[in-house]
PyMOL CGO cylinders between C-alpha atoms (Angstrom):
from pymol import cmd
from pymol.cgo import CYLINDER

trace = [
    CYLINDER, 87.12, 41.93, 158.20, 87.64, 39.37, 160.57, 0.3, 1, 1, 1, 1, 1, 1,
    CYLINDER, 87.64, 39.37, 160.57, 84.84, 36.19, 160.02, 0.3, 1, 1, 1, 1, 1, 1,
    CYLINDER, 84.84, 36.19, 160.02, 83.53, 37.63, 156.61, 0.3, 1, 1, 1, 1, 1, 1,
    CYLINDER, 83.53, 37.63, 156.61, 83.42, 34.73, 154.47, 0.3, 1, 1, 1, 1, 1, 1,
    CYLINDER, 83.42, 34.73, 154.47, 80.59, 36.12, 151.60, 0.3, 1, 1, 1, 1, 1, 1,
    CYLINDER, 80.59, 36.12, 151.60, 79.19, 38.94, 149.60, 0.3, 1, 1, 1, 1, 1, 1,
    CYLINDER, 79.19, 38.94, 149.60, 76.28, 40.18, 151.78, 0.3, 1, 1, 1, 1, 1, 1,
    CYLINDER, 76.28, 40.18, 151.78, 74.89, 42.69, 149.12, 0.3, 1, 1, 1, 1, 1, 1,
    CYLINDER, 74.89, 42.69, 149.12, 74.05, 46.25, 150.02, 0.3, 1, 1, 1, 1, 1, 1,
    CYLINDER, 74.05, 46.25, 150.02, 72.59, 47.25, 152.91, 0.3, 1, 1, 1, 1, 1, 1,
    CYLINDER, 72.59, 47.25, 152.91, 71.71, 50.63, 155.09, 0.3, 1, 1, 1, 1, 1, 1,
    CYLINDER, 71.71, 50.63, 155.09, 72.31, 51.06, 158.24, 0.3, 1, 1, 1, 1, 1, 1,
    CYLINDER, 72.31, 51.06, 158.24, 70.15, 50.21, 160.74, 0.3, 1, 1, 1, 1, 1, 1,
    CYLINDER, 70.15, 50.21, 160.74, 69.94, 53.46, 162.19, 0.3, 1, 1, 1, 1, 1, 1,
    CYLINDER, 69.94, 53.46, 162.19, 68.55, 54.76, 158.66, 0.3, 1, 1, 1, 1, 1, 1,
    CYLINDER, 68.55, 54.76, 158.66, 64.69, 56.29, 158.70, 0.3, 1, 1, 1, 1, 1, 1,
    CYLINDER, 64.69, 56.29, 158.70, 63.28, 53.33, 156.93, 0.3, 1, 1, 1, 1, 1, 1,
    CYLINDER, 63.28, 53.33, 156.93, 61.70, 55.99, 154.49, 0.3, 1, 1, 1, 1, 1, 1,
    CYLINDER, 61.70, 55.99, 154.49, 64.63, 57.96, 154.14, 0.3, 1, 1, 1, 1, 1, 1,
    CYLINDER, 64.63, 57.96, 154.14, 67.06, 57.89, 151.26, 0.3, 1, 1, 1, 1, 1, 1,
    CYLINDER, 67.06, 57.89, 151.26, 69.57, 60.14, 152.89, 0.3, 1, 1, 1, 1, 1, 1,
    CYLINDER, 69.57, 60.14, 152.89, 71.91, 57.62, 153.34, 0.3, 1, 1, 1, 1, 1, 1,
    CYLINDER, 71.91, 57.62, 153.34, 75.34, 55.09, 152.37, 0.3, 1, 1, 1, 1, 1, 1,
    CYLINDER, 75.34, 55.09, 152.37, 74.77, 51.75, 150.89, 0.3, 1, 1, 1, 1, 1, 1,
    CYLINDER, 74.77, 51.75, 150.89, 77.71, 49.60, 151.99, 0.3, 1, 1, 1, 1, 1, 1,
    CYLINDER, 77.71, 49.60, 151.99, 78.78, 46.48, 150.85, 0.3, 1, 1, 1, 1, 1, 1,
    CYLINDER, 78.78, 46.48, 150.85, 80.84, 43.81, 152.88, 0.3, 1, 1, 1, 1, 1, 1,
    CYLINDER, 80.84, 43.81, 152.88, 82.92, 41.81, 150.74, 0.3, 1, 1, 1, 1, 1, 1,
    CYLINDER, 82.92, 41.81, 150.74, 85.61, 39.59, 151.24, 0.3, 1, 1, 1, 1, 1, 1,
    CYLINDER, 85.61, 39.59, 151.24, 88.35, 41.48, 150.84, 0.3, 1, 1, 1, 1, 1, 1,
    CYLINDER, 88.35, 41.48, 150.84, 86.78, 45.01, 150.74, 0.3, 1, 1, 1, 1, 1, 1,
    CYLINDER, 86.78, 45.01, 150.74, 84.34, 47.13, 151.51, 0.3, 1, 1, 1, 1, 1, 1,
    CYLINDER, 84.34, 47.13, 151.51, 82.19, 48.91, 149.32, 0.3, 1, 1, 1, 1, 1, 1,
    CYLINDER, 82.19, 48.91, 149.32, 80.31, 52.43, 150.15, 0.3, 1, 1, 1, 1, 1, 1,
    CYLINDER, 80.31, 52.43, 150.15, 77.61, 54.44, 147.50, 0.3, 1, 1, 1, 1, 1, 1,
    CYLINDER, 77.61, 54.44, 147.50, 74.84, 56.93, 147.74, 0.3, 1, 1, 1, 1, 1, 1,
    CYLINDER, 74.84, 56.93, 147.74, 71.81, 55.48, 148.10, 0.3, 1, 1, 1, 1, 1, 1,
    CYLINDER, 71.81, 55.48, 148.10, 69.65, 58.00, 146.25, 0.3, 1, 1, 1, 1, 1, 1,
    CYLINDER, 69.65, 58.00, 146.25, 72.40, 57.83, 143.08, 0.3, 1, 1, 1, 1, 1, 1,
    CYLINDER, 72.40, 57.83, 143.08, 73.25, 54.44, 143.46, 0.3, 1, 1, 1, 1, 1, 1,
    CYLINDER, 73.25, 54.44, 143.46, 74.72, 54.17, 139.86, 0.3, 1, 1, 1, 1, 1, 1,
    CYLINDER, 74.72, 54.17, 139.86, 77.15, 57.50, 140.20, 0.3, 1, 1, 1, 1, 1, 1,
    CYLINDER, 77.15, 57.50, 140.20, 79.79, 55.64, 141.71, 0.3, 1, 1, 1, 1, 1, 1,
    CYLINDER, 79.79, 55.64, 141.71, 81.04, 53.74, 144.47, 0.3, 1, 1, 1, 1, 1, 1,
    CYLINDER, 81.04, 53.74, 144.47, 84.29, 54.35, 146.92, 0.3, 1, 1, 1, 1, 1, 1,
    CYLINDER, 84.29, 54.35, 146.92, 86.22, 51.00, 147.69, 0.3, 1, 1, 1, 1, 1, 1,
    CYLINDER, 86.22, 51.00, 147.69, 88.12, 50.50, 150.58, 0.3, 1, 1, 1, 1, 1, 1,
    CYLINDER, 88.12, 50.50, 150.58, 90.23, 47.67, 152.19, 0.3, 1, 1, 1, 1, 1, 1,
    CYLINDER, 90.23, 47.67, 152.19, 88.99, 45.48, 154.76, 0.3, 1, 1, 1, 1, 1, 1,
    CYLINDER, 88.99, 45.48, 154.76, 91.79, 47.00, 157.23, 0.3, 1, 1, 1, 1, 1, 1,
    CYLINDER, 91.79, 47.00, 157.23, 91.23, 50.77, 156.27, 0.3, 1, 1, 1, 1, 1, 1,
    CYLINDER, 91.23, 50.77, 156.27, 87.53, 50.35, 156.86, 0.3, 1, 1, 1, 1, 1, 1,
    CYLINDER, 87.53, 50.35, 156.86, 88.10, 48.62, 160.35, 0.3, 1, 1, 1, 1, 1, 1,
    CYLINDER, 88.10, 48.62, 160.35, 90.86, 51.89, 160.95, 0.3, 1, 1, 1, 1, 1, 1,
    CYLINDER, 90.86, 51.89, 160.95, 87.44, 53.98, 159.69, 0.3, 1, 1, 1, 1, 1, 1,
    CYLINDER, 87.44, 53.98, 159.69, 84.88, 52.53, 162.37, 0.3, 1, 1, 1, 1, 1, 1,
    CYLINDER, 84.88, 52.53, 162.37, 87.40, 52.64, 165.02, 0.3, 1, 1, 1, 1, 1, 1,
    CYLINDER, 87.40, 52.64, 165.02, 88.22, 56.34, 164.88, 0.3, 1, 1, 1, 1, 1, 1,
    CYLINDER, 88.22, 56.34, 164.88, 84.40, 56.84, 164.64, 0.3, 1, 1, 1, 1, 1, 1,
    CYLINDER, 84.40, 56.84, 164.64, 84.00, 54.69, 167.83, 0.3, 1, 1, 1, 1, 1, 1,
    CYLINDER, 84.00, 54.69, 167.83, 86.99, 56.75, 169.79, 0.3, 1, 1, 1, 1, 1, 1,
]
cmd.load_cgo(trace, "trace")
């Protein structure tokens, strides 16, 4: 992603109901991105490239 330079962590979305755990986690990294469940946290994560992820939010935006 263009300008990402760290880890951020994992974060929700801002549009998430603060007390809602029906939600992604996703996690900006470097060179990836990283997307779990955020009511099973620890039953796996999906890991995408930086580029596929960009493709991803761009067909959601069209």
């Amino acid at each position: 992603m263009p300008g990402l330079a760290r880890d951020t962590g994992w974060f929700k979305s801002s549009r998430s109901a603060a007390a809602s755990d029906n939600c992604v986690e996703v996690w900006l990294r470097h060179d990836s991105v990283r997307v779990r469940d955020s009511k099973a946290p620890d039953d796996g994560v999906l890991s995408f490239s930086s580029s596929a992820w960009n493709d991803f939010l761009a067909s959601l935006k069209a």
